[in-house]
C-alpha distance (Angstrom), angle and dihedral (degrees) to the residues before:
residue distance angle dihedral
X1 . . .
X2 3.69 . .
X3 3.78 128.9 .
X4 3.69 101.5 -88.8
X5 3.91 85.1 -161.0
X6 4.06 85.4 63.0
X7 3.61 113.7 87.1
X8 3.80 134.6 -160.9
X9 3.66 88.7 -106.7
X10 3.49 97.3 66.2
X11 3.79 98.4 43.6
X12 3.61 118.8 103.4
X13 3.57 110.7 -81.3
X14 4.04 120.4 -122.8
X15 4.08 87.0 -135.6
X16 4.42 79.3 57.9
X17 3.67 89.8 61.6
X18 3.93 105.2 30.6
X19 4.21 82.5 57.6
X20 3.06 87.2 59.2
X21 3.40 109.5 48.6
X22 4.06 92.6 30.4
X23 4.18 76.1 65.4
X24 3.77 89.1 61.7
X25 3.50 108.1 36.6
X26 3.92 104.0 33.2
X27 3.91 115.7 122.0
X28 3.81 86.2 0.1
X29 4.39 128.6 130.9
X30 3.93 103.0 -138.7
X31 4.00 121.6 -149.9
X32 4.25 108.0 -150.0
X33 3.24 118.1 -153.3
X34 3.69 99.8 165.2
X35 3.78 103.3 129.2
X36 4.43 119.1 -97.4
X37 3.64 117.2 28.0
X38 3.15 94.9 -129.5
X39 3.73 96.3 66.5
X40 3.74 90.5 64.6
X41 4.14 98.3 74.1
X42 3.82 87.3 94.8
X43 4.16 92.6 40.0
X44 3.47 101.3 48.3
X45 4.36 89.3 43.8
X46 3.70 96.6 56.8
X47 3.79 93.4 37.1
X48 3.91 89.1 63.9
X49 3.46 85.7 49.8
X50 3.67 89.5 65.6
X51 4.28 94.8 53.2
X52 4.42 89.3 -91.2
X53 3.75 98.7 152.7
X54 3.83 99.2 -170.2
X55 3.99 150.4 24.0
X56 3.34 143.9 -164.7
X57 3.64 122.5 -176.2
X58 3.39 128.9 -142.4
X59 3.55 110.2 -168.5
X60 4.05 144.5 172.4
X61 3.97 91.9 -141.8
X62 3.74 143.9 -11.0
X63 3.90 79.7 -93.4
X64 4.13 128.4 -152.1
X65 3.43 116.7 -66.6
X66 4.59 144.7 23.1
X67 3.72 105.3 -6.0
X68 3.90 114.6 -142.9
X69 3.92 118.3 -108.4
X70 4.23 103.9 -88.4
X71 3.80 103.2 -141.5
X72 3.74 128.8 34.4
X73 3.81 94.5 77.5
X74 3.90 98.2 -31.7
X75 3.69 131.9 87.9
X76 4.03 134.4 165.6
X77 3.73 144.7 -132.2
X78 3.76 119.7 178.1
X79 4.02 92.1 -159.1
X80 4.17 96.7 -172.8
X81 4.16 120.9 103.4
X82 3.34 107.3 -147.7
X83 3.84 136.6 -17.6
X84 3.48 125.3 -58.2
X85 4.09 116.7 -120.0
X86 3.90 92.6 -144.7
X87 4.02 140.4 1.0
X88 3.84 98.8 -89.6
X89 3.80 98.1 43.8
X90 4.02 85.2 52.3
X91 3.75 93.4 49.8
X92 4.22 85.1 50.4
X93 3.54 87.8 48.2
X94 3.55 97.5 52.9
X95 3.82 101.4 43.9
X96 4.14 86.5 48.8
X97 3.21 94.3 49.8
X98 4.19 84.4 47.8
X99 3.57 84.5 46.6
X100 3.65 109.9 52.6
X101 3.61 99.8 23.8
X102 3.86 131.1 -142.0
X103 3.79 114.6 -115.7
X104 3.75 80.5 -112.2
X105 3.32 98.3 57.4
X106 4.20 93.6 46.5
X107 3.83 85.9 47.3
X108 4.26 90.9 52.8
X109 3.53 89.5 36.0
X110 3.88 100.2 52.4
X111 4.19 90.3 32.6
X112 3.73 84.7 61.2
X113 3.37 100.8 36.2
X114 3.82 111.4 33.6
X115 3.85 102.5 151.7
X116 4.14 97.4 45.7
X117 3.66 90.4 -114.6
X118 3.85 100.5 118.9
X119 4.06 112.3 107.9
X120 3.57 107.1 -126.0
X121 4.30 122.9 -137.3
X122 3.59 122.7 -175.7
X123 3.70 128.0 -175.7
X124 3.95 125.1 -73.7
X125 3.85 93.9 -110.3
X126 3.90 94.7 42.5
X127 3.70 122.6 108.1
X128 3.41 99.9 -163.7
X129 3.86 120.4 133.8
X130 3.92 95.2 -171.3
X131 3.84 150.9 25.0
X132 3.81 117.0 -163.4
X133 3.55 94.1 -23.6
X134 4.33 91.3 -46.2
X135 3.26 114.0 136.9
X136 4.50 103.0 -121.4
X137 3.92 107.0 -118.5
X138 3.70 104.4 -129.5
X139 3.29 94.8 10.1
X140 4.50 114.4 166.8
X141 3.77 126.5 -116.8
X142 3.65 112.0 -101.4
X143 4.12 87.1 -131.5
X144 3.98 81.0 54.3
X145 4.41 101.2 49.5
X146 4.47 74.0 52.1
X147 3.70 90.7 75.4
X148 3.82 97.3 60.5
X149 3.83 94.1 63.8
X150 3.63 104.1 106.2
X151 3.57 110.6 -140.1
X152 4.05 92.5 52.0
X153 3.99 97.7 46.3
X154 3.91 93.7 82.8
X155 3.38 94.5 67.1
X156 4.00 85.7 60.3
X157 3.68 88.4 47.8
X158 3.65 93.2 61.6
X159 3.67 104.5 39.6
X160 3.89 83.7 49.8
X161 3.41 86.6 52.2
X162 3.67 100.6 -125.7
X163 3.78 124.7 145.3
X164 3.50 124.2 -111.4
X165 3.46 142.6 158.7
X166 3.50 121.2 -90.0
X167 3.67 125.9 -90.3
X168 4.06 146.4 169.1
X169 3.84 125.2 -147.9
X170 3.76 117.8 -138.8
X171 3.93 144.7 176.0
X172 3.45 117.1 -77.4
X173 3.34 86.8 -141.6
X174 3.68 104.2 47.5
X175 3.98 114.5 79.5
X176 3.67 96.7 174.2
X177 3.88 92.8 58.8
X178 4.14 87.0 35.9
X179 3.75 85.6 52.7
X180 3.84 94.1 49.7
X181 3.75 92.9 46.2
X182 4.05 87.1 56.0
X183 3.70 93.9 52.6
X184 3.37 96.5 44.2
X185 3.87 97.4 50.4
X186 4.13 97.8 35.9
X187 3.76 109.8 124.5
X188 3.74 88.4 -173.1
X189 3.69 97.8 -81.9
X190 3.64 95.0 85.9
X191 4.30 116.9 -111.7
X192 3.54 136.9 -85.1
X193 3.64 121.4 -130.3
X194 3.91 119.3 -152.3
X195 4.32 118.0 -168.1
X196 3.81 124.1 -142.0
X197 4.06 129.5 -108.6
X198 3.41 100.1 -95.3
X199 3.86 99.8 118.3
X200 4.29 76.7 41.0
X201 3.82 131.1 -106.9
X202 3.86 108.8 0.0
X203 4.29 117.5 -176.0
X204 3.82 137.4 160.4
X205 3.33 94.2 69.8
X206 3.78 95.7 -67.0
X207 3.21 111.6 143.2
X208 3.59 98.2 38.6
X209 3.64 130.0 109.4
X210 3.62 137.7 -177.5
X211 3.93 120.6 -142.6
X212 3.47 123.2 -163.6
X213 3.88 100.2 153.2
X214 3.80 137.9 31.8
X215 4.34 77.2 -109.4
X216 4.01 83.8 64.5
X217 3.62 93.9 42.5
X218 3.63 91.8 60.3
X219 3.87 94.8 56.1
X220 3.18 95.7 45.9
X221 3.43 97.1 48.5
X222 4.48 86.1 48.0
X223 3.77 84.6 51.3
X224 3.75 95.5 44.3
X225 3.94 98.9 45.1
X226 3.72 101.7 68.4
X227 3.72 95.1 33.8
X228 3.84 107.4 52.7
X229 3.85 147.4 5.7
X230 3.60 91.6 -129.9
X231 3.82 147.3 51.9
X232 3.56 125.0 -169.0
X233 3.80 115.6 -161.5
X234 3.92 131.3 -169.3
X235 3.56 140.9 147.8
X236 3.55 131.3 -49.2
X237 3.75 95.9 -112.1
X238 3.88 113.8 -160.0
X239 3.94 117.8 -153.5
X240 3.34 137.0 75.6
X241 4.03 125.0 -38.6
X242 3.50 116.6 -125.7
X243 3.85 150.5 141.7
X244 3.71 136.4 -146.3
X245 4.35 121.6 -154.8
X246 3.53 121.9 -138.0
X247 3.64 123.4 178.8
X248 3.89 130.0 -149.1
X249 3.73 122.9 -143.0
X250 4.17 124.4 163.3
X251 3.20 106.0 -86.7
X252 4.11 107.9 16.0
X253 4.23 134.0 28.6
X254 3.61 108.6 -147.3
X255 4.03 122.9 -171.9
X256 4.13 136.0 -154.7
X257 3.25 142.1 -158.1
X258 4.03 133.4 -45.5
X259 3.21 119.1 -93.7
X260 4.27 123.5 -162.7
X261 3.58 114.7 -129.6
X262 4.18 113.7 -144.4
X263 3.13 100.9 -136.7
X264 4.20 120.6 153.1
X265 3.91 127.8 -159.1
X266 4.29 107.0 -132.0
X267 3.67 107.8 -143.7
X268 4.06 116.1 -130.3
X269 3.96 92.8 10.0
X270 4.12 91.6 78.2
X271 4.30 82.7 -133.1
X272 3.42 145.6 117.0
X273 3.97 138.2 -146.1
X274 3.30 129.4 -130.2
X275 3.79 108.4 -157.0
X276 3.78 121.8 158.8
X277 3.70 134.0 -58.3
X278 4.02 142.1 -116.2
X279 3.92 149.6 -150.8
X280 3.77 95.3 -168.3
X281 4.08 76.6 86.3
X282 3.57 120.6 86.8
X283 3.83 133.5 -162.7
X284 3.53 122.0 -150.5
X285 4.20 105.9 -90.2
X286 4.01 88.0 -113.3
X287 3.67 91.1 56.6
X288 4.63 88.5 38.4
X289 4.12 86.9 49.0
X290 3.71 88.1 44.9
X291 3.46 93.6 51.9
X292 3.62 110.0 49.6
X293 3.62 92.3 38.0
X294 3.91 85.5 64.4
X295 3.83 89.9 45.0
X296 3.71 77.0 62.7
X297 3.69 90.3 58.0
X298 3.68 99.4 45.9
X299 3.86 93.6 49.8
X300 3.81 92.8 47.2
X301 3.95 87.1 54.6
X302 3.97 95.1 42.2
X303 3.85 85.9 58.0
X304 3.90 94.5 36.8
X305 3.66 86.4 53.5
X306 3.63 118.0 23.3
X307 3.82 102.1 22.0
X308 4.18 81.4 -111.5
X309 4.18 118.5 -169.2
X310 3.26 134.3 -173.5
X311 4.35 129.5 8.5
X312 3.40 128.5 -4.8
X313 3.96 130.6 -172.9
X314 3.96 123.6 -158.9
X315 3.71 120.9 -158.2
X316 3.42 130.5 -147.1
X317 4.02 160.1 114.6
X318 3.77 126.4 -81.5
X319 3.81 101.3 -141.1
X320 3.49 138.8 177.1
X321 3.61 82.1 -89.9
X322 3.85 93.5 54.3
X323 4.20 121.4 -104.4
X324 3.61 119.1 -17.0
X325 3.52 115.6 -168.1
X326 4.17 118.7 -128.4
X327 3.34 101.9 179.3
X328 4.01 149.5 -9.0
X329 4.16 122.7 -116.4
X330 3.97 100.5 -157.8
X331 4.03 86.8 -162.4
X332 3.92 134.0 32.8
X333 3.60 116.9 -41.7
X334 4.15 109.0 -134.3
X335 4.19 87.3 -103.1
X336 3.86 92.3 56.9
X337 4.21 94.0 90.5
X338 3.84 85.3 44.0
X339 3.65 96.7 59.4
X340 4.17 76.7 77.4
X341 3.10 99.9 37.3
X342 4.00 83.2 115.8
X343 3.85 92.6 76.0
X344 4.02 102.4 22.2
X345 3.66 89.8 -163.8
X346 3.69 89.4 73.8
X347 3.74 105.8 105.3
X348 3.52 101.4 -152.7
X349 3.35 106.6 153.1
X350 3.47 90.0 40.1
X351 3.89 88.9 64.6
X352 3.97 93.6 39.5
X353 4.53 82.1 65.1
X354 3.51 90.1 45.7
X355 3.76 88.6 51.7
X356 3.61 99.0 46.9
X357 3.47 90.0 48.9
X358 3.79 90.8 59.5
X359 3.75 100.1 -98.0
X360 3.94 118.5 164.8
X361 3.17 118.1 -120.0
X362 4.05 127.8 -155.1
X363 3.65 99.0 -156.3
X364 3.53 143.7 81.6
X365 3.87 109.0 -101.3
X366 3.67 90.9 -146.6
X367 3.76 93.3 64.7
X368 3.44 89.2 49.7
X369 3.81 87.5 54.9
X370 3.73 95.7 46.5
X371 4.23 89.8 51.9
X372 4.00 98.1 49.2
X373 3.92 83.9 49.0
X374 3.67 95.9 52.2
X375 3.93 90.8 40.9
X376 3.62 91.9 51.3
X377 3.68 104.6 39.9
X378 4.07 85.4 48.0
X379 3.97 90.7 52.4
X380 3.65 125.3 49.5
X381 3.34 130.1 -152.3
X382 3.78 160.9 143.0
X383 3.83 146.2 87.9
X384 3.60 143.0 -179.3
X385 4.11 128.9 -78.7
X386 3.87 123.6 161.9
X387 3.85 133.4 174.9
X388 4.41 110.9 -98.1
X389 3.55 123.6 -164.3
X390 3.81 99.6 -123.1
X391 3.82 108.8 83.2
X392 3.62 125.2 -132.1
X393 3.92 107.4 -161.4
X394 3.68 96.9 -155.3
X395 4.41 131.5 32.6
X396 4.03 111.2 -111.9
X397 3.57 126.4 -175.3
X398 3.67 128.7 -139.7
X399 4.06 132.7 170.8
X400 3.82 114.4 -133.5
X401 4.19 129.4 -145.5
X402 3.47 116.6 -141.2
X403 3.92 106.3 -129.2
X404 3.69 141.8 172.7
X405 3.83 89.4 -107.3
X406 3.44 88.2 51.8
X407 4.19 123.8 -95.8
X408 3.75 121.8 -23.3
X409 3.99 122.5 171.0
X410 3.55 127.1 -89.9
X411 3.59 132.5 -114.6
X412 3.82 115.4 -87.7
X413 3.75 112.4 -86.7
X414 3.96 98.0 14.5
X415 3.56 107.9 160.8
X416 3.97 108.8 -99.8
X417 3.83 86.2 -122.6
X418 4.03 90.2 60.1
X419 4.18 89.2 60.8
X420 3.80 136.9 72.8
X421 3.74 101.8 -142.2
X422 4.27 151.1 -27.2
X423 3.29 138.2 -90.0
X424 3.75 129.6 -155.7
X425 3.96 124.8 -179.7
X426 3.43 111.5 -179.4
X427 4.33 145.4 136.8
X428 3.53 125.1 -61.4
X429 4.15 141.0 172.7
X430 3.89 87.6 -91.6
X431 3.77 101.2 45.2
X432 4.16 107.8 -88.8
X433 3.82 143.0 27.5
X434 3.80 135.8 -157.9
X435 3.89 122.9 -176.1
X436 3.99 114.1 -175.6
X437 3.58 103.8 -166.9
X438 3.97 120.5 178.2
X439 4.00 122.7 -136.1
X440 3.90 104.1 -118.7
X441 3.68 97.4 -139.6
X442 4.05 85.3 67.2
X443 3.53 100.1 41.2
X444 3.78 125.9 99.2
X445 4.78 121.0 -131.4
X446 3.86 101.0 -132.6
X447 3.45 116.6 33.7
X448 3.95 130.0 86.3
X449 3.84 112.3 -103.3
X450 3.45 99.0 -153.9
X451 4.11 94.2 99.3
X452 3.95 81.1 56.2
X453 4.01 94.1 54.8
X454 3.94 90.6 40.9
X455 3.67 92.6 56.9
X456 3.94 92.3 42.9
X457 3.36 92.2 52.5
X458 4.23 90.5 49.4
X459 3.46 82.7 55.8
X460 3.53 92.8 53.3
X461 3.75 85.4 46.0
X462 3.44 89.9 61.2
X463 3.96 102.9 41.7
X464 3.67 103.4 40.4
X465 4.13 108.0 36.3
X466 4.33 86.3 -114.3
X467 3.84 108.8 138.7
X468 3.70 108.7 -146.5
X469 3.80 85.1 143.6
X470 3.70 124.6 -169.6
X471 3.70 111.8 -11.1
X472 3.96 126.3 -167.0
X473 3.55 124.3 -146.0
X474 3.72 122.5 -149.7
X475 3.94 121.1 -98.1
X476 3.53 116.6 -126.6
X477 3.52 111.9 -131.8
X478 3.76 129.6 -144.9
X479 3.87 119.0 -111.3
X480 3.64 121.6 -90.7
X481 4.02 108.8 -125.8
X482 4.08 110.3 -116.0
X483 3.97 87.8 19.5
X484 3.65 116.3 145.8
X485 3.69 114.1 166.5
X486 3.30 116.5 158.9
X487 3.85 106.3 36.7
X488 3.30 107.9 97.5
């Protein structure tokens, strides 16, 4: 937990970082390019706050959820052709089309934005430097987007000096030697196989694969070969997912809280899926202290080594060894905003741009550390969403009942108070979108939520005609004695 010796008073103040930002943003038109429209209600609020006078949206799809008000100041362009079949190819579609812009999009843009004054924000996963010749606020180092490939981030892992589980990088195009490398490394749990960046960035779990038989081997390796170059393939590590954010600034790295990762095994398709995260889970505080202090590591060695700024997320698996890192975000992880999600007013990733993009600051890191912890161990939160390919053309609503036979919905006006979580179906770049969220009040501090999400999303299964089919959650696993992955 938090430093009980730490008071409020000493925390970074909110008035430190909305001066700050109020210093970049005041009497300035913003262009968002930050994926659905509707996820910009929040954005476009707090950036008023700080003196922004207009915004254009450039979006991959009307999105799931409020939309902001079009006119007085804000206008939309959803700049995707078509629906994606799958997360990746969406994300690729939407930086292209970002990219090499439509003569719609240069005509919105430049109508807008005649002078070149607008400051430009692109989403946390995009790479992208530029948008019609604007310079991306915030925007990453190419040498730092190189760390998230998969099959080169062990080598940072050892020179950091970071434990991690061992691991052998192959061919994509060579299933004897991937084959080899899977027997050789199986614990008993079968491997996981990770591809390269070729095609670019690749997240959610993508490009992973799980091989348990010479049968898996051979789709992976058919996925794998005209995808990537390389394959990097470890252990099946049991225990549960998570990820820990550390953040870089000139002179000090500070790190938060961890942060489960929902992510589900899918029996007979040799995948995984990625679907949300949560802080109503708790480590034990070995495994917590263990964790941030390597966050510490890692964001000393991205600076050391690539001049890094700004957040950071590490991924991994708490073990019966302790945490074992899998791989390295170079950016925000999607739970970073949430951390504050205590005091929404908090513009955190806000303040992690203006960082990256070289920003001063006039506070003391630490204290910003010590009030994100306290906010987030206070406030609770999470649960699990993910893309589906039947489309829903409009978002609906419905409160769910916890039940024996799993969740069913409640009758119409039932008090909020009387239900265990929300529901949301609704459009998205790649056809349909669910969102499970739990109600706090009926949601238990410790345990994993990922059972939770699974049996939401059976329910949804059963409601709606989607086809998640059966999900696994990870088991936690009890702490080897003597262990100590993780410190270095």
């Amino acid at each position: 937990m938090s430093d009980p010796a730490r008071t409020s008073e000493v925390w970074v103040n909110s008035g430190d970082v909305e001066r700050l930002l109020r210093g970049v943003f005041a009497g300035r038109p913003c262009i968002l390019a930050l994926g659905p429209v509707a996820g910009q209600v929040n954005t476009i609020r707090r950036l008023r706050e700080f003196g922004a006078t207009r915004f254009l949206v450039l979006a991959d799809s009307l999105g799931t959820g409020e939309l902001p008000d079009r006119g007085a100041g804000v206008d939309w362009l959803v700049v995707v052709d078509g629906v994606a079949p799958d997360m990746m190819t969406g994300i690729r579609m939407y930086e292209a089309a970002l990219l090499s812009p439509s003569d719609a999009v240069v005509e919105a843009v430049e109508r807008f934005d005649p002078d070149g004054e607008a400051i430009v924000m692109c989403a946390h996963i995009s790479d992208l430097q530029e948008i019609c010749g604007r310079e991306c606020f915030g925007a990453r180092e190419p040498s730092w987007a190189a760390l998230e490939d998969k099959v080169v981030i062990d080598l940072f892992w050892d020179k950091a000096g970071i434990e991690r589980a061992p691991s052998q990088t192959v061919s994509a195009r060579n299933l004897e030697a991937q084959l080899e490398a899977s027997a050789g490394l199986d614990e008993g749990r079968g491997t996981v196989w990770a591809g390269d960046a070729l095609e670019g960035f690749n997240g959610g779990a993508a490009y992973l694969r799980i091989v348990e038989s010479e049968e898996d081997g051979a789709r992976a390796h058919e996925f794998f070969a005209t995808r990537c170059e390389q394959v990097r393939i470890m252990p099946y590590l049991e225990g549960i997912p998570c990820s820990i954010h550390g953040m870089v600034f000139p002179e000090e790295v500070i790190a938060f809280r961890p942060v489960e990762m929902i992510v589900f095994r899918r029996p007979g398709r040799g995948q995984f899926l990625y679907a949300g995260f949560a802080t109503f889970w708790d480590p034990s505080d070995e495994d917590r202290q263990e964790m941030r202090a390597m966050a510490r590591r890692v964001g000393e060695a991205l600076r050391r080594e690539v001049g890094y700024r700004g957040a950071f997320t590490v991924d991994g698996i708490i073990t019966a060894r302790g945490f074992l890192p899998t791989e390295l975000n170079p950016r925000s992880g999607g739970a970073f905003a949430w951390l504050t999600r205590g005091e929404p007013e908090f513009p955190l990733s806000l303040l992690d741009k203006a960082v990256r993009h070289g920003c001063p600051v006039d506070f003391e890191p630490r204290d910003l550390e010590e009030r994100v912890i306290a906010i987030a161990d206070a406030h609770r939160t999470g649960g699990g969403w993910t893309v589906v390919d039947i489309p829903f053309e409009e978002t609906v609503t419905h409160q769910l009942l916890r039940t024996e036979g799993g969740f069913e919905l409640t009758a119409e006006g039932c008090p909020e108070e009387d239900t265990h979580g929300v529901l949301l179906l609704g459009p998205s770049a790649m056809g349909g979108f669910v969102r499970y969220l739990p109600h706090r009040h009926a949601t238990a501090m410790g345990p994993s939520l990922a059972p939770e999400v699974a049996e939401a999303f059976a329910f949804v299964d059963r409601s709606f005609g989607t086809e998640f089919g059966e999900l696994v959650p990870a088991t936690p696993q009890e702490r080897a004695t003597g262990s100590a992955a993780g410190t270095g």
